[in-house]
C-alpha positions in Angstrom: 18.0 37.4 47.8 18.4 33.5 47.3 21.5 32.1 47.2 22.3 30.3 43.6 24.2 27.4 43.6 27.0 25.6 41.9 25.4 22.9 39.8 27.7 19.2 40.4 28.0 16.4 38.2 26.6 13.3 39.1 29.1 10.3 38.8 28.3 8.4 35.4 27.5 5.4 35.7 28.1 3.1 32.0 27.9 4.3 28.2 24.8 2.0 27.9 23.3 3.2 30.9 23.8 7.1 29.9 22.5 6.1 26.1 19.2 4.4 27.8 18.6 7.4 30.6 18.8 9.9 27.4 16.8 8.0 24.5 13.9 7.3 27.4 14.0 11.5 28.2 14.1 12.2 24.4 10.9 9.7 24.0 9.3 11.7 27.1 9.9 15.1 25.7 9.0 14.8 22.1 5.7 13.0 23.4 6.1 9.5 22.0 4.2 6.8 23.4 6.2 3.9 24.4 5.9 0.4 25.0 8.5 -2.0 26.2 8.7 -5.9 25.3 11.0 -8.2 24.8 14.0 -5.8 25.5 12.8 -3.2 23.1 10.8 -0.1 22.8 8.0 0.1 20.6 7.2 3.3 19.5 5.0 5.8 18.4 6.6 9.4 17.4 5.1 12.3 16.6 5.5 12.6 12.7 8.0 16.0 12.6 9.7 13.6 15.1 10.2 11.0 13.4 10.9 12.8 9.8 13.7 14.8 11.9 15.7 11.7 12.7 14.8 9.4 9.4 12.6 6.7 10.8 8.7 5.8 10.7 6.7 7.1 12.7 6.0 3.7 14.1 9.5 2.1 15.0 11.0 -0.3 17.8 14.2 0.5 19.2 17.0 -1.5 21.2 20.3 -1.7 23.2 20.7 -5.0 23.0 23.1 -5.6 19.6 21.7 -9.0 19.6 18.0 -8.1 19.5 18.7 -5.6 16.7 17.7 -6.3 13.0 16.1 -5.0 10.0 13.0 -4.0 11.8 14.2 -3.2 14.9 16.8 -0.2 15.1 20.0 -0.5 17.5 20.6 2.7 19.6 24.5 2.1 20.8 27.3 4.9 20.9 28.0 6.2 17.4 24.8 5.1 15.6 23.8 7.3 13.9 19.9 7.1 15.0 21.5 8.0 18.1 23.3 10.8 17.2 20.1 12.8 15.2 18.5 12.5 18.5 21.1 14.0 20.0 21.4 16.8 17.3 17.7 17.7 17.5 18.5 18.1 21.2 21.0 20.3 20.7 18.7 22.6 18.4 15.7 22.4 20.6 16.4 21.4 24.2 17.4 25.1 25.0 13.9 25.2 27.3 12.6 22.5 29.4 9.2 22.6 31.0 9.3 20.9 34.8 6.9 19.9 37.5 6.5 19.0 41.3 4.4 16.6 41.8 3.8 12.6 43.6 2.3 11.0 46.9 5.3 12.9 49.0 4.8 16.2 47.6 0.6 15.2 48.3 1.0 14.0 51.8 3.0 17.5 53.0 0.3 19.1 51.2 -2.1 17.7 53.5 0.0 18.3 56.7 0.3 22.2 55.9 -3.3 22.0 55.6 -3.8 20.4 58.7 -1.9 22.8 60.3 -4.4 25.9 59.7 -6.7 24.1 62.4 -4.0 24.2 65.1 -4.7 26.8 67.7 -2.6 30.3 66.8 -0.6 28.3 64.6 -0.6 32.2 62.6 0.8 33.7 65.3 3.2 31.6 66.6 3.0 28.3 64.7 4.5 26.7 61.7 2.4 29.2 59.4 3.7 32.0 61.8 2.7 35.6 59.6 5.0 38.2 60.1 2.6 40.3 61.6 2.7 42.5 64.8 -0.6 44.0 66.3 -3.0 40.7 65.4 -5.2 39.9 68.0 -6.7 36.8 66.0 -6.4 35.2 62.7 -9.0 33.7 60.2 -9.0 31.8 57.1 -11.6 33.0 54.6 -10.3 31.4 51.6 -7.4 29.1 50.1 -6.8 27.6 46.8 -4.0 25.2 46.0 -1.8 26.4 42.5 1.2 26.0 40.7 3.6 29.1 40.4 5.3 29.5 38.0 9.5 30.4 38.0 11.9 30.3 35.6 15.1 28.2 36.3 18.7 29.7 34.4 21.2 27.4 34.2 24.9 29.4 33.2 27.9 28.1 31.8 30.9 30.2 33.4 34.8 29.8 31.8 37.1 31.3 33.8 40.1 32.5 31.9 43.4 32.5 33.0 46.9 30.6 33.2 44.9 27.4 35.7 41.5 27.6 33.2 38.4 26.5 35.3 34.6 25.6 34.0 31.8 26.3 36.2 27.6 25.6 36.0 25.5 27.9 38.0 21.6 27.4 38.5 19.4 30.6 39.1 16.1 30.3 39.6 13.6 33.9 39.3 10.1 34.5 40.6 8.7 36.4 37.6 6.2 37.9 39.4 8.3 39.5 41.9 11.6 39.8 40.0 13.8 38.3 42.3 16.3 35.4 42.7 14.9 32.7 45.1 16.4 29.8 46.3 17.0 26.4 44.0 15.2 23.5 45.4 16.0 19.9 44.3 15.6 20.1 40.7 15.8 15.7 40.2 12.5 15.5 41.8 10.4 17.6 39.1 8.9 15.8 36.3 9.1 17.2 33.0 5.8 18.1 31.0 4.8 19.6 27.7 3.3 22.5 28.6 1.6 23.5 25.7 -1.0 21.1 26.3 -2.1 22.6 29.4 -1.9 26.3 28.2 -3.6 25.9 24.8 -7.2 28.2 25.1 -8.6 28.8 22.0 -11.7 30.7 23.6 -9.5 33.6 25.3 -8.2 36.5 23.5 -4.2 36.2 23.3 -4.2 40.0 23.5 -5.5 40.0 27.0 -2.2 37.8 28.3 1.1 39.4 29.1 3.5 38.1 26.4 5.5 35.2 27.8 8.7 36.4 25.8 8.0 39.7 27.8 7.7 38.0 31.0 10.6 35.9 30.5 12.9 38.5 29.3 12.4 40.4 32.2 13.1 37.5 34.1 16.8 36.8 32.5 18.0 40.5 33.0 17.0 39.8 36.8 19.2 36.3 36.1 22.1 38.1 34.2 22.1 40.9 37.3 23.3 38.3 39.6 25.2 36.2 38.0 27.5 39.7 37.5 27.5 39.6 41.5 28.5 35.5 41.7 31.0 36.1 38.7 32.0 39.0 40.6 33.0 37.2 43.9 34.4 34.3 42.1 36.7 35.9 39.9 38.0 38.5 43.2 38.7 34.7 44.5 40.4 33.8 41.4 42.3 36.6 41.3 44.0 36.6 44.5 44.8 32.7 43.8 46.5 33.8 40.6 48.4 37.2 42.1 49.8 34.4 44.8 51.0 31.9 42.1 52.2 35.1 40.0 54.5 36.2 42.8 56.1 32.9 43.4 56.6 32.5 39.6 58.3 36.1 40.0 60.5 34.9 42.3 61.6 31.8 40.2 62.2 33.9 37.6 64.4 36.8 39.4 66.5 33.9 41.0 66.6 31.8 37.0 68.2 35.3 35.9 70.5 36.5 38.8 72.0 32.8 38.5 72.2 33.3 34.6 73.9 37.1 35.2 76.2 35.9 38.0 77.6 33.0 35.4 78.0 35.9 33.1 80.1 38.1 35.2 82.6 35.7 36.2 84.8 35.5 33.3 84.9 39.6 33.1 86.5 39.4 37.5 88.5 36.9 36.5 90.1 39.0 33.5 89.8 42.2 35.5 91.8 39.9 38.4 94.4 39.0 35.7 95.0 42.7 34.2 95.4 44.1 37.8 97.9 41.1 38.4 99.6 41.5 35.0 100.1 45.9 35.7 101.8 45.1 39.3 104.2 42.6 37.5 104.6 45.5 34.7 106.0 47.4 37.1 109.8 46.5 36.6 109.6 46.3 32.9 110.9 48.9 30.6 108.3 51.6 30.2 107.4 50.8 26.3 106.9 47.4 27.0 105.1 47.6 30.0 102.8 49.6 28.2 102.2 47.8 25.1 101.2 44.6 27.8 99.1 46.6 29.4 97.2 48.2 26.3 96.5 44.4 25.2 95.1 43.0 28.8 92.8 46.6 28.8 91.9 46.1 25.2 90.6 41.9 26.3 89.1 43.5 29.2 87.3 46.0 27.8 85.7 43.4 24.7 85.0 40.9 27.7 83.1 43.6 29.1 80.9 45.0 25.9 80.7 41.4 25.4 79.2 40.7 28.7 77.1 43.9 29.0 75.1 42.9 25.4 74.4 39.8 26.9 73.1 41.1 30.2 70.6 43.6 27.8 69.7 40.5 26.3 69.0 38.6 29.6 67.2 41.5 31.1 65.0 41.3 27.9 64.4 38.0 28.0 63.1 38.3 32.0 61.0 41.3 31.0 59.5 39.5 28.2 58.6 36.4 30.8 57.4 38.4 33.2 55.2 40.3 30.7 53.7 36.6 29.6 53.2 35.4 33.4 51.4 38.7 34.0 48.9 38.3 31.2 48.3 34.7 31.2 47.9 35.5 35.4 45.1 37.6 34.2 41.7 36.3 34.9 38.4 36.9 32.9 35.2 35.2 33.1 33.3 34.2 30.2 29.6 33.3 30.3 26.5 32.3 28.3 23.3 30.4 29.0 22.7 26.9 28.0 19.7 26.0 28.9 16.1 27.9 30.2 13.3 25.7 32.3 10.1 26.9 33.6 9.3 25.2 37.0 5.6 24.8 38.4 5.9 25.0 41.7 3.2 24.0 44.3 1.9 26.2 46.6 -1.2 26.7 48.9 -3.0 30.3 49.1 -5.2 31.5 52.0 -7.3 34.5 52.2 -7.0 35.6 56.1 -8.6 37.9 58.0 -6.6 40.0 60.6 -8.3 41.3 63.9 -7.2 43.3 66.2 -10.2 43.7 68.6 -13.4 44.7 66.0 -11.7 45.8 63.2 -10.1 43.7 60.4 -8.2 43.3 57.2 -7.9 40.7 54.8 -4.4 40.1 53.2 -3.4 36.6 51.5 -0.3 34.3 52.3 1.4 31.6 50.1 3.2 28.8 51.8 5.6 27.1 49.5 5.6 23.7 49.7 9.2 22.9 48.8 11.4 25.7 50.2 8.8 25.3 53.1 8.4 29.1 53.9 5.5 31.4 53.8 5.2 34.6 51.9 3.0 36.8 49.9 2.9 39.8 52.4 3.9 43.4 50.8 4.6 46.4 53.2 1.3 48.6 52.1 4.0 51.8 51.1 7.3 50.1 49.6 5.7 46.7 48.4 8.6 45.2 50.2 8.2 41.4 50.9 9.6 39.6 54.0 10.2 41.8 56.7 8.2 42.1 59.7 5.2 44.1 59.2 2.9 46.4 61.8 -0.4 47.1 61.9 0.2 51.4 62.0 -3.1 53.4 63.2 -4.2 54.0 59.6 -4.9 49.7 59.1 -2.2 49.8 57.1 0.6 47.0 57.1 3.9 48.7 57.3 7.6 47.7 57.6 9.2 49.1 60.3 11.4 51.7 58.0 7.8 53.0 56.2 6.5 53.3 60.0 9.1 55.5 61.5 8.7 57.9 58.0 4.4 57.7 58.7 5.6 58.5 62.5 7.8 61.5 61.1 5.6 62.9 58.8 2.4 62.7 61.3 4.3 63.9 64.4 3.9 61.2 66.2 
């Protein structure tokens, strides 16, 4: 399983600069053409565009306050131009559509490719197949394509008395249901997809729902984010038990102080009576007694005094330590903000495996940006990425389906 990642912040750089990055990626997402002159864009929005945030569907925009006028419309922090683009964000920026693409991406293309003419590059090479039992490998076939995978990105707030706000990225591979790895998202270029699905000549019927797809796709997402949640908030946990007990300990030390303040007024009286009944000693006997029935009677409301306002103490230290231990409490709340699906390139060959006469075709993928090849299933489990043998029957197996064929056959 691929590792998600914690999603940082880039430093921002100034309020104009920010404005300008995010009215440019509006223009590019909505489908507006653009043209920049003289320090403004002149622009053509689509028409729901433009009646969403109140201009023509023709306008120029600016940054500059001193090239703005009647005709020309100022986008600066506040406008309200500025903000309607920001609302219709809001409402439909939920989904993003991304692609790999440029003369880098192009030129490792064409190494990978160049590769597959390499001498047992298959075997022991770059494009090494994690096959045992091959005697030779050949390419029969390969296409390049784009893959699709849908990338998750999760807001996580972590409740508790030191509140914490965390963005996780998880990307799935619909087709095989899993988590794989995040590759550097701030190279993709976004895309309307629709254009490049659209078929009018295909019945829709005959195409697995996307909604189904994707659905499927964010239960695989939600699944582990419960395990990353899961580790953090063990993490969390243990930082807040540690601060708990030290707060404990303040507290037990506050209210000892605040009890042993208490008491000192009820030794100093119970000092004084024992004092005052070993001077009483020598008095006549009626006297003596009536002195000592006072000093008891002072001691004894110095006492009920001090007790009620040990009860209260203690019920003040239980009620803190009842508000430390809940606020110490951590929970994790989460929700997803925000849904892309990535193209991702990769090149397909259609090999054939010998081993001596005999052979089998199987196909490999090599992704381009995670640089790994992939695509092999164990023939029994369907497991992918464990090393596979060639077992008796020309079957591909993984080594915990061959020792089962081995048991069942006697071998």
């Amino acid at each position: 399983m691929g590792v998600s990642e914690l999603v940082s912040r880039q430093p921002a750089g100034t309020h104009g600069e920010a404005n300008e990055q995010f009215v440019e990626a509006f223009l590019r997402a909505c489908g507006a053409a653009v043209t920049r002159r003289d320090g403004c864009l002149f622009v053509r929005l689509p028409s729901e565009t433009a009646r969403t945030i109140g201009v023509p569907e023709r306008t120029a925009f600016t940054f500059d306050p001193e090239r703005a006028d009647h005709s020309v419309h100022l986008l600066a922090s506040g406008s309200a131009l500025l903000d309607a683009m920001i609302h219709v964000t809001r409402g439909r920026g939920a989904c993003a559509q991304l692609i790999f693409t440029g003369l880098a991406l192009q030129r490792k293309m064409e190494t990978v490719l160049a590769w597959e003419r390499e001498k047992d590059v298959w075997r022991r090479g770059p494009l090494h197949l994690p096959v045992s039992g091959v005697s030779r490998v050949r390419v029969a076939g390969r296409r390049v394509y784009y893959h699709e995978e849908l990338l998750f990105h999760f807001k996580v707030d972590y409740i508790s008395d030191e509140p914490q706000e965390e963005l996780y990225a998880v990307t799935v591979d619909p087709s095989r249901e899993r988590v794989v790895a995040n590759v550097p998202w701030e190279l993709a270029a976004a895309f309307n997809l629709q254009t490049f699905t659209r078929d009018e000549g295909k019945k829709r019927s005959a195409r697995v729902p996307a909604g189904y797809v994707a659905r499927r796709a964010y239960r695989v997402a939600c699944a582990h984010m419960e395990q990353l949640v899961a580790r953090r908030l063990r993490h969390l946990q243990h930082e807040a038990h540690l601060r708990l007990e030290e707060d404990l300990r303040r507290i037990d030390a506050y209210f000892r102080a605040a009890a042993a303040e208490l008491v000192l007024p009820l030794r100093k009286t119970l000092r004084r009576l024992t004092k005052a009944r070993e001077r009483l000693r020598f008095l006549p006997d009626s006297l003596a007694e009536e002195r000592t029935r006072a000093e008891a009677a002072d001691a004894l409301a110095l006492e009920t005094a001090f007790r009620t306002e040990l009860e209260r103490l203690e019920a003040e230290r239980q009620r803190r330590v009842a508000e430390l231990q809940k606020r110490s409490e951590v929970r994790a709340k989460a929700r997803l903000v925000s849904v892309a699906r990535v193209m991702m390139p990769r090149i397909e060959w259609r090999l054939r495996l010998y081993r001596s006469a005999r052979y089998r075709e199987v196909e490999a993928s090599y992704d381009l940006l995670r640089e790994t090849i992939g695509g092999l299933h164990c023939d029994l489990c369907d497991g992918e990425g464990e090393e596979l043998v060639w077992s008796g029957e020309e079957e591909l197996l993984c080594a915990r389906c061959l020792s089962q064929y081995k048991a069942s056959s006697g071998q």
